[in-house]
N, C-alpha and C positions, 0 to 999 in steps of 0.2 A: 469659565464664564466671566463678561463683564458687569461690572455694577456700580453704581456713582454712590459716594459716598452725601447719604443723606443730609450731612450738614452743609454741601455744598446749596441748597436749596434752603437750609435753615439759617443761613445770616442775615439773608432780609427779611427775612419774617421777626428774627430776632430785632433788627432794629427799629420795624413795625409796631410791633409788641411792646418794646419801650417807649417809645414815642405816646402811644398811647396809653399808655399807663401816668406818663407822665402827666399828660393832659388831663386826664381822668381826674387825679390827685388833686392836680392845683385848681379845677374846676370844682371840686367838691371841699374845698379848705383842707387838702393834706398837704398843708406845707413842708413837715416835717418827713415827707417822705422821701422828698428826692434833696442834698444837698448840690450844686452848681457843679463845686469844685471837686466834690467828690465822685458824682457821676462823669463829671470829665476824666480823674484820672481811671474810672474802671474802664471807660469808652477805652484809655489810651491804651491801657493792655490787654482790652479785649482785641481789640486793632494787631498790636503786638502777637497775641495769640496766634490770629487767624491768619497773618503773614508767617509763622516760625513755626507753626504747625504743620504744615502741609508740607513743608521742606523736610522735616522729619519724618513724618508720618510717610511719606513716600522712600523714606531709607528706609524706618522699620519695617513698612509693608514689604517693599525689596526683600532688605538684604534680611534680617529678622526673621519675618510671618515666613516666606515665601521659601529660606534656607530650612527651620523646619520643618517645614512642612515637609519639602522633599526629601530632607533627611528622613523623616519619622515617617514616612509614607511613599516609598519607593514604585516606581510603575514593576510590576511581576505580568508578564504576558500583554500586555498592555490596560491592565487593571491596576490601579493602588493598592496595596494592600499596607496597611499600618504593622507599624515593628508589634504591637502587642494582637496579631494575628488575623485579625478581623480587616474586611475590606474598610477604605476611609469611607465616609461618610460624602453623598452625594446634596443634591439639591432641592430633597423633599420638601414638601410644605411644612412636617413634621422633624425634618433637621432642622430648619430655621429657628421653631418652635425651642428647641433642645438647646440649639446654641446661643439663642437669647435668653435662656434660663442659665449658662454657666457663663455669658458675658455678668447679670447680673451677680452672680455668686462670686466671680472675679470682682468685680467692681465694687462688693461689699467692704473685700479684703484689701483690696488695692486702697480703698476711700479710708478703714479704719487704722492701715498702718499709714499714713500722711499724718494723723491724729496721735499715732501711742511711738511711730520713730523720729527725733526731735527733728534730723537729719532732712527726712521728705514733711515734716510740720514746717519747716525754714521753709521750703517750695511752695506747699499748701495756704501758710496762713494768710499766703496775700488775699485769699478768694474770703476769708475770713475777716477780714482787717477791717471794713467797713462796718461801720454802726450802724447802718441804714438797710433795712430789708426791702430790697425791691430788684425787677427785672433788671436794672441797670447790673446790681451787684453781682448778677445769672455770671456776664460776662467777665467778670473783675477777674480775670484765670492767671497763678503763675505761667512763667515762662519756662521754667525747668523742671516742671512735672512732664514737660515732654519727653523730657530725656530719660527717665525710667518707666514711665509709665506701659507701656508696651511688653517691659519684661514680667511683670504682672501676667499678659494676657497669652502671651508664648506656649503656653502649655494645650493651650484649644486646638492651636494649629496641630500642636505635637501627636495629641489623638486623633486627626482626623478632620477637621473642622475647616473647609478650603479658605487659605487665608482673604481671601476678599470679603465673602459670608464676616468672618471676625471683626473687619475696617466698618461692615455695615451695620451689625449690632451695635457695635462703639458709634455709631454715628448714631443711630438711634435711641441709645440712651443719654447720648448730650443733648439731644431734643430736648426727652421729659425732662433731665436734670435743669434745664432752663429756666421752663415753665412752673417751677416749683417756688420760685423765688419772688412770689406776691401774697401780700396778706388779703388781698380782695377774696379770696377764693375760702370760705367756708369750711369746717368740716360735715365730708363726706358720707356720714351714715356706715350703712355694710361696709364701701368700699375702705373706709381707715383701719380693717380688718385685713383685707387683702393687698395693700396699695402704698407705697412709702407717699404722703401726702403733702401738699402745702403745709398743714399746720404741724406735720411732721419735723418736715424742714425749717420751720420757724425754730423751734426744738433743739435743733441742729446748729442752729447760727447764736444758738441765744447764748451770752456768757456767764448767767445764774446757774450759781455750783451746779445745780440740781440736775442741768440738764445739759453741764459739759460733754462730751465724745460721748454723743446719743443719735441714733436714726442715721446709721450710714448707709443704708440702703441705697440701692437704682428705680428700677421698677415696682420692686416689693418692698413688704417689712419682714417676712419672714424669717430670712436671717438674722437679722437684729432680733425678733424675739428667741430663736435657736441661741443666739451667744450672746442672750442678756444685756445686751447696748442699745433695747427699743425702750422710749418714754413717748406718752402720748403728751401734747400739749395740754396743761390746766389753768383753765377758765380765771384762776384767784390768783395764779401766780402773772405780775408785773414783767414782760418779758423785757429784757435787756439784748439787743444785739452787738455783736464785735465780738473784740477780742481783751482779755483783762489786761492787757502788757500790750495796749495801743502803740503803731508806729507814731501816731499823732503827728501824723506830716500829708497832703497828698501829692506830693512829690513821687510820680511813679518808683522812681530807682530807687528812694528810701522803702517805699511800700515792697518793694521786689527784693530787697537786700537784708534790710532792718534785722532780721531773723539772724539769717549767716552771720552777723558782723556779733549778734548777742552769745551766739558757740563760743566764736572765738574769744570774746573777753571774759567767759567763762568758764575757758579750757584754760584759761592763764591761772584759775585761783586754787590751782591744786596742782603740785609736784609729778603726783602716781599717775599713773598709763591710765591705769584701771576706773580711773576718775576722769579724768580727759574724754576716753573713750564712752565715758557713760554720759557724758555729755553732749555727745553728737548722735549715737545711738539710742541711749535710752530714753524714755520718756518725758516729753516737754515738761518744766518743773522742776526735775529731778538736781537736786543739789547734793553733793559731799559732806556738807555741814548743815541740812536743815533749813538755812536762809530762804530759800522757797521750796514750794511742793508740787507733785505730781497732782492730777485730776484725782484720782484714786483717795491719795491723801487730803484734799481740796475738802470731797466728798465726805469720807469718813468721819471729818474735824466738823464738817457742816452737820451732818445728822446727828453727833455725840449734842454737842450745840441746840440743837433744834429739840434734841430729848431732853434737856433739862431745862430750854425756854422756848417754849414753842414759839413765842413773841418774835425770835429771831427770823422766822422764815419767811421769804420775800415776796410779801401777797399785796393784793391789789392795796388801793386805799380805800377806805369806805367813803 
């Protein structure tokens, strides 16, 4: 079967959506919400995006989704049947249901290693880099998360999951994922229970110890509560957005590079492999000699801290 992928219908809506948000703001005195030059450069790589995505996303779809699939799901008599014995999986209203619940479970892990491997954080933190929380930011996407992103999702196809159904979930959770990115939107009641939220993903973006690599969710928080990386937003605490190690440029190509270029003069300040290596690999922070720290460490220092002066913790003003 054919099926369009839903973000081909979501980019004018997306830049509908900013547009009037925009408007909104500066009608209501939120200056501070949208900067000029800074929603220029996320327009310029959401633009970049949407042109270098498609071109990809039609190889992965191809050569990728479509090679395992066939691999790991052979026609027998002219049925499918997947290598772990069982017919693949068809077109029910309850597959879709199924395969949007392991797009999200993929997307959880795909989203929190960007976060804890410095390697895909260098790709990631450009969506990150912006101080400013709003729909513009939705789009601020690197460019070379497209390049592994997909291998993340590869395993859907491999059990069963017709690679198209896979392109459409993914298109559908770039939707919600958009839409998250406005502080107009309230918290939800029940649904901040079942629902990774706006003030979730405020959470998410904010660069207060407290709420560093928190709320990597798609659709849900469930996972995040299963493996401990959910915080709900609070009320007292002053949120701060960005990133603590600002590009402080918006210069697309420095926003897009800034990261890569900080490895490498970082894999210069140690001899050993094993140091090098953990510089590209291991977690954003992570030093040889202590000179900077991992979130984990960020944390840890922050709460030893807060235990013996509570004064230190970053709450509203009165």
């Amino acid at each position: 079967m054919d099926f369009t992928n839903p973000l081909v219908y979501g980019v004018p809506v997306f830049i509908a959506f900013i547009l009037f948000e925009l408007t909104y703001s500066k009608a209501h005195g939120d200056n501070h919400l949208y900067n000029w030059k800074d929603l220029a450069a996320s327009g310029f790589m959401g633009v970049g995006s949407a042109i270098l995505g498609p071109l990809f996303k039609v190889i992965f779809a191809i050569v990728l989704f479509e090679g395992v699939y066939e691999l790991c799901n052979p026609l027998v008599d002219g049925v499918r049947q997947n290598f772990l014995g069982y017919e693949s999986f068809g077109y029910a209203w309850y597959v879709w249901i199924l395969c949007q619940l392991a797009d999200d479970f993929t997307y959880y892990w795909f989203h929190r290693a960007n976060h804890e491997i410095r390697l895909l954080w260098a790709a990631h933190i450009v969506h990150h880099s912006s101080d400013n929380f709003n729909l513009g930011t939705a789009v601020r996407n690197g460019w070379f998360t497209i390049l592994y992103k997909p291998l993340f999702y590869m395993w859907m196809t491999a059990i069963g999951f017709p690679p198209e159904m896979v392109v459409v979930c993914l298109g559908i959770e770039a939707l919600w994922q958009f839409q998250l990115h406005s502080v107009y939107v309230p918290k939800l009641g029940f649904l901040e229970k079942i629902f990774n939220t706006h003030t979730m993903h405020q959470v998410h973006h904010a660069q207060n110890v407290e709420y560093l690599d928190k709320n990597h969710g798609g659709f849900l928080n469930i996972f995040d509560k299963i493996f401990g990386t959910w915080k709900e937003l609070d009320d007292d605490i002053d949120v701060k957005y960005g990133v603590i190690h600002s590009p402080e440029s918006y210069n697309p190509v420095v926003i897009l590079t800034h990261e890569f270029k900080d490895i490498w003069n970082d894999m210069k300040k140690s001899k050993k492999l094993s140091h090098k290596l953990m510089y590209v690999f291991g977690p954003p922070g992570w030093s040889h000699d202590g000179s900077t720290l991992t979130v984990k460490q960020q944390q840890k220092l922050h709460y030893q801290q807060k235990k013996l002066n509570p004064e230190l913790a970053f709450h509203r003003p009165n």
